[in-house]
KEDRENTI-578587 format. One record per residue: residue number from 1; x, y, z of N, C-alpha, C in turn. Coordinates in Angstrom, 1 decimal, m for minus. Each point is the difference from the previous one (the first is absolute). Example, Ala and Ser with C-alpha at 12.3 -4.5 7.8 and 13.67 -1.06 7.14 Angstrom:
BEGIN
R doke    n_u    n_v    n_w   ca_u   ca_v   ca_w    c_u    c_v    c_w
R    1   13.2   m5.7    7.8   m0.9    1.2    0.0    0.9    1.2    0.0
R    2   m0.4    1.1   m0.7    0.9    1.1    0.0   m0.8    1.1    0.8
***
This chain:
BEGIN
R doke    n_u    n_v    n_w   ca_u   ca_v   ca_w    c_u    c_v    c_w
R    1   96.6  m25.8 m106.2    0.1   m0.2   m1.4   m1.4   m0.5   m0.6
R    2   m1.1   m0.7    1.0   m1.0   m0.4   m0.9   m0.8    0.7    0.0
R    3   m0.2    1.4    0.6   m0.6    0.8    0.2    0.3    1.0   m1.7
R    4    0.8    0.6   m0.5    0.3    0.1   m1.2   m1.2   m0.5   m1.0
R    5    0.4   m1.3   m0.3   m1.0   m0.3   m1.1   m1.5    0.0    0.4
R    6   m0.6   m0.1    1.5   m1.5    0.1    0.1   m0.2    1.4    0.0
R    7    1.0    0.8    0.0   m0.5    1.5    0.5    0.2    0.6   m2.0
R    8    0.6   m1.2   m1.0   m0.1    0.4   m1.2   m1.3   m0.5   m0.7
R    9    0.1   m1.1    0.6   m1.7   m0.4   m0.6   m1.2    0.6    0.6
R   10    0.0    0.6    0.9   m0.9    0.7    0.6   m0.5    1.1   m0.8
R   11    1.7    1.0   m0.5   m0.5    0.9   m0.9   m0.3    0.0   m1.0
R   12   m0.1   m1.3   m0.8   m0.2   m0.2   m1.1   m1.8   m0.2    0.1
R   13   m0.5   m1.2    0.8   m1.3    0.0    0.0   m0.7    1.8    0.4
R   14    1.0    0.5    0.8   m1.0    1.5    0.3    0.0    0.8   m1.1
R   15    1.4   m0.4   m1.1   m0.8    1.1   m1.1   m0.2   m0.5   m1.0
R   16   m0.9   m1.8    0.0   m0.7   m0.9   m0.9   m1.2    1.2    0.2
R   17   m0.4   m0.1    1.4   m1.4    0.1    0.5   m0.5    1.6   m0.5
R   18    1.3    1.1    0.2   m0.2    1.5   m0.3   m0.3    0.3   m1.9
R   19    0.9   m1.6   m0.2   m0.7    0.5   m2.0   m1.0   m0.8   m0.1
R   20   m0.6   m0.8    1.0   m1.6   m0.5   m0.6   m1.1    1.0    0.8
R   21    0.6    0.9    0.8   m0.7    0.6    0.5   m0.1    1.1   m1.0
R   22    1.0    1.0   m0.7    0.1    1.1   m0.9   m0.4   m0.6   m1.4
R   23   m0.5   m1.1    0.1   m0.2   m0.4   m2.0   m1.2    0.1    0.7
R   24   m0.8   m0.3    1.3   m1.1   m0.3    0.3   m1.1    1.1   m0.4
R   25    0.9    1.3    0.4   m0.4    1.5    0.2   m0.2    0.3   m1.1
R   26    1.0    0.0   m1.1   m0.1    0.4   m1.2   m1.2   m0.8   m0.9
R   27   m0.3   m1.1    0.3   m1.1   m0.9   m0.7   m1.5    0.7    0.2
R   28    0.1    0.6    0.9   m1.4    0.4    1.0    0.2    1.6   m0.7
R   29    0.8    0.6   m0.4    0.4    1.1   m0.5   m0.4    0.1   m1.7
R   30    0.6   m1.2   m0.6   m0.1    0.2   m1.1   m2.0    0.0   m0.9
R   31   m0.7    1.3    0.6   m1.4    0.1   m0.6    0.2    1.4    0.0
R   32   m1.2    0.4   m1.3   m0.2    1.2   m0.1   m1.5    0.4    0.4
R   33   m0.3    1.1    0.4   m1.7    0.1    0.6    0.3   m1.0    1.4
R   34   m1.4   m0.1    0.0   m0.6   m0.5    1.5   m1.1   m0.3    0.1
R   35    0.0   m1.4    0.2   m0.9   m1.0   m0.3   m1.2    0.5    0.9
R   36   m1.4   m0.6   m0.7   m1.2    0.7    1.1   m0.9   m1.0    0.5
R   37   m1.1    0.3    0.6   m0.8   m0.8    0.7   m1.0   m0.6   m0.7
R   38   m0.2   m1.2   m0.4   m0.8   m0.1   m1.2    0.5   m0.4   m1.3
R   39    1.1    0.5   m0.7    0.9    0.0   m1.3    0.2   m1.7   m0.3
R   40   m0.4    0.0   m1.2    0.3   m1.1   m0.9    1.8   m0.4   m0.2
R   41    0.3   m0.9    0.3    1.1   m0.5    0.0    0.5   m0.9   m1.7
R   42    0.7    0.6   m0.7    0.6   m0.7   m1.3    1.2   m0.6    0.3
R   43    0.1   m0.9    0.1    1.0   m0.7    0.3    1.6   m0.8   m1.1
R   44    0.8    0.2   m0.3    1.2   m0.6   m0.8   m0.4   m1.4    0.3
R   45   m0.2   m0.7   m1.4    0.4   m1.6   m0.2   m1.8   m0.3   m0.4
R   46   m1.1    0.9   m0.3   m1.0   m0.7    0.0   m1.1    0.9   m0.4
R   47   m1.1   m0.1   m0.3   m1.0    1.3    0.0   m0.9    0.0    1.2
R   48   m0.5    1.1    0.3   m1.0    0.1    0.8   m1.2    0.9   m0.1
R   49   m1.0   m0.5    0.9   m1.2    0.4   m0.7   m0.6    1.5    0.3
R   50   m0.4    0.8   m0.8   m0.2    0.9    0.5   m1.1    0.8    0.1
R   51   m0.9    0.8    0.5   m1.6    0.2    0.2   m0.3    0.0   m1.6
R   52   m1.5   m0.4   m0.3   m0.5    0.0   m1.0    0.5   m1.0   m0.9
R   53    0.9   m1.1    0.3    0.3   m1.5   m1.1    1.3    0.3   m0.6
R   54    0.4    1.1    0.2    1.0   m0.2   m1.0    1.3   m0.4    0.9
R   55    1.5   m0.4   m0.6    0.7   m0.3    0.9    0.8    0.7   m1.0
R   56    1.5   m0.3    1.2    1.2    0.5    0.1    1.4   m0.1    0.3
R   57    1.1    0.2   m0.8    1.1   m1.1    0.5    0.9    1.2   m0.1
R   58    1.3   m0.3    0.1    1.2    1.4    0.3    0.7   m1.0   m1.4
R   59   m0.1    1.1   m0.9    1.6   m0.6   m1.0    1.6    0.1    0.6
R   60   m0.2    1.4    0.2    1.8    0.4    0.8    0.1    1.0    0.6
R   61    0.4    0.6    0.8    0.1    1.2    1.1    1.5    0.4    0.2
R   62   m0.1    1.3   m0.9    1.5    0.6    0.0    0.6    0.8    1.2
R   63    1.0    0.2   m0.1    0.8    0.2    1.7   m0.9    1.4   m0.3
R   64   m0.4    0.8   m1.0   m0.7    1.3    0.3   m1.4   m0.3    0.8
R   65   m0.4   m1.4    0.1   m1.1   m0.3    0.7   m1.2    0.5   m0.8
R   66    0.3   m0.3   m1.5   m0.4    0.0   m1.1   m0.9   m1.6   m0.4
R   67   m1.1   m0.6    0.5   m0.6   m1.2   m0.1   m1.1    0.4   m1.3
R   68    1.0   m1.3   m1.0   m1.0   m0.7   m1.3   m1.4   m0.7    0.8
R   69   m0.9    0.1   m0.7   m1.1   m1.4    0.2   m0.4   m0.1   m0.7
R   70   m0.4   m1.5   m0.1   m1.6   m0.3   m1.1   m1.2   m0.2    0.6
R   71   m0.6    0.8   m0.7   m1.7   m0.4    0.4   m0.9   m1.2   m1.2
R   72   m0.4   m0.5    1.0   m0.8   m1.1   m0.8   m1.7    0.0    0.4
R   73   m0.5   m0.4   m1.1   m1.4    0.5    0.4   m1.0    1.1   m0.2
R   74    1.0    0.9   m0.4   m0.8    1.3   m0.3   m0.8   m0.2   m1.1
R   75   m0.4    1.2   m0.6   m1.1    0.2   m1.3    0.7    0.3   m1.1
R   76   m0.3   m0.2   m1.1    0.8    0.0   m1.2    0.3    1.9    0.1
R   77    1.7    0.3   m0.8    0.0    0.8    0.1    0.4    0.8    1.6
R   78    0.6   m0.7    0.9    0.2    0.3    1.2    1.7   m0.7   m0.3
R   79    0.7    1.0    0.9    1.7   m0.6   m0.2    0.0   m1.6    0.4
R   80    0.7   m0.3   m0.2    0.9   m1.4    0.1    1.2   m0.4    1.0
R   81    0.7    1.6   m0.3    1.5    0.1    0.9   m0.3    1.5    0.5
R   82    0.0    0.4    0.9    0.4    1.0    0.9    1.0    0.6    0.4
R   83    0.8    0.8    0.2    1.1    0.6    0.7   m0.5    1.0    1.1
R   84    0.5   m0.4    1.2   m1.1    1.2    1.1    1.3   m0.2    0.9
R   85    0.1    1.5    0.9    0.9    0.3    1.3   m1.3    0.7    0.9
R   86    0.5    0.2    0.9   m0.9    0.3    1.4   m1.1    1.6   m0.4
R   87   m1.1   m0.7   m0.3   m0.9    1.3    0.0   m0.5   m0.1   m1.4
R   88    0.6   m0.7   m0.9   m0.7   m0.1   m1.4   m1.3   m1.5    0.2
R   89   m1.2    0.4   m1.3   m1.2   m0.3    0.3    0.2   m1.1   m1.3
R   90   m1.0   m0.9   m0.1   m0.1   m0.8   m1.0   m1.5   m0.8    0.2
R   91   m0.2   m0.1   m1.2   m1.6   m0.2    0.2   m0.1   m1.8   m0.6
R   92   m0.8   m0.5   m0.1   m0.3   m1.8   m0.3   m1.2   m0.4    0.7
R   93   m0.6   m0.9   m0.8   m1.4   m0.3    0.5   m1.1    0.8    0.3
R   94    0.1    1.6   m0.3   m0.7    0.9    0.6    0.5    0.6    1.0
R   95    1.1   m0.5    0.3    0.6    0.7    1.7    0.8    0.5    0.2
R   96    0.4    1.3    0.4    0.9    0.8    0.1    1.2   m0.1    0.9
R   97    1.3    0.0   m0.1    0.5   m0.6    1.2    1.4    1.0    0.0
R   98    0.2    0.3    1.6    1.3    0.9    0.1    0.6   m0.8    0.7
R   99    1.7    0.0   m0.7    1.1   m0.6    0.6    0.7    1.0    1.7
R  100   m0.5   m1.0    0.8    0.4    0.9    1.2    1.7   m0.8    0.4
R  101    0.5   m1.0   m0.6    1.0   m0.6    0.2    0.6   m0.7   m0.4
R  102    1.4   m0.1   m0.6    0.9   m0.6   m0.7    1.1   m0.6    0.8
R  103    0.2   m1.7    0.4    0.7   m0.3    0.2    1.3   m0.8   m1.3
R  104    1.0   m1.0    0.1    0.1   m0.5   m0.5   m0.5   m1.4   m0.3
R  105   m1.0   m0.6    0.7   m0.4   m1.0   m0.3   m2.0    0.1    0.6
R  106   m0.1    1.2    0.2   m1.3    0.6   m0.2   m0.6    1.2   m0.3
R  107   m1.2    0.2   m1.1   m0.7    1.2    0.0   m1.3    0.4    0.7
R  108   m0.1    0.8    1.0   m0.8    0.2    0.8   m1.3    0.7   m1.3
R  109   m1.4   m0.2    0.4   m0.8    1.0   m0.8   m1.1    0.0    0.4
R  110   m1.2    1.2    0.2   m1.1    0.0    0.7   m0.7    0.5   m1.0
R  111   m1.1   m0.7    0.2   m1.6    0.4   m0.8   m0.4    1.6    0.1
R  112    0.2    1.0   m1.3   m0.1    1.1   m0.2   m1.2    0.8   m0.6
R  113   m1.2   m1.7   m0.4   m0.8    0.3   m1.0   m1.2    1.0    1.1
***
């Protein structure tokens, strides 16, 4: 009989471990593009800096993998807010920059100028 309840808790930790392991996959899943060697990292919660002075923060990133930003820094007459998916270009500070990757809590982007 005591065999029952360890062989019930047993299954319960094995399929704690199978949905931290499948939320695991999907976390690592959920980007669009593919990040490169070199690429500037924009990060959710902050701005960051990006070649040529200007910086850069993520407003929101829609499940279309559709990422707002603001750019700060630029030249008068240069956007403010952005909307860019994987492959669209945006310019600031003088610098040209292509979105090679959209996570939800990062936008990948490399120096195009």
């Amino acid at each position: 009989m005591r065999r029952v309840p360890v062989l019930l808790a047993a299954l319960g930790v094995l399929a704690a471990v199978s949905a931290c392991q499948s939320s695991g996959e999907q976390a690592e899943a959920a980007c669009a593009g593919a990040d490169r060697a070199g690429s500037v990292h924009i990060l959710q919660g902050g701005t960051n800096p990006l070649v040529g002075g200007a910086r850069a923060g993520i407003n929101s990133v829609g499940d279309d993998y559709e990422a707002t930003l603001s750019l700060m820094g630029g030249a008068a007459g240069e956007p403010g807010t952005v909307s860019v998916k994987v492959g669209d270009q945006f310019t600031v500070a003088g610098h040209r920059f292509e979105v090679v990757e959209v996570c939800q809590s990062r936008v990948s982007v490399v120096d195009d100028s």
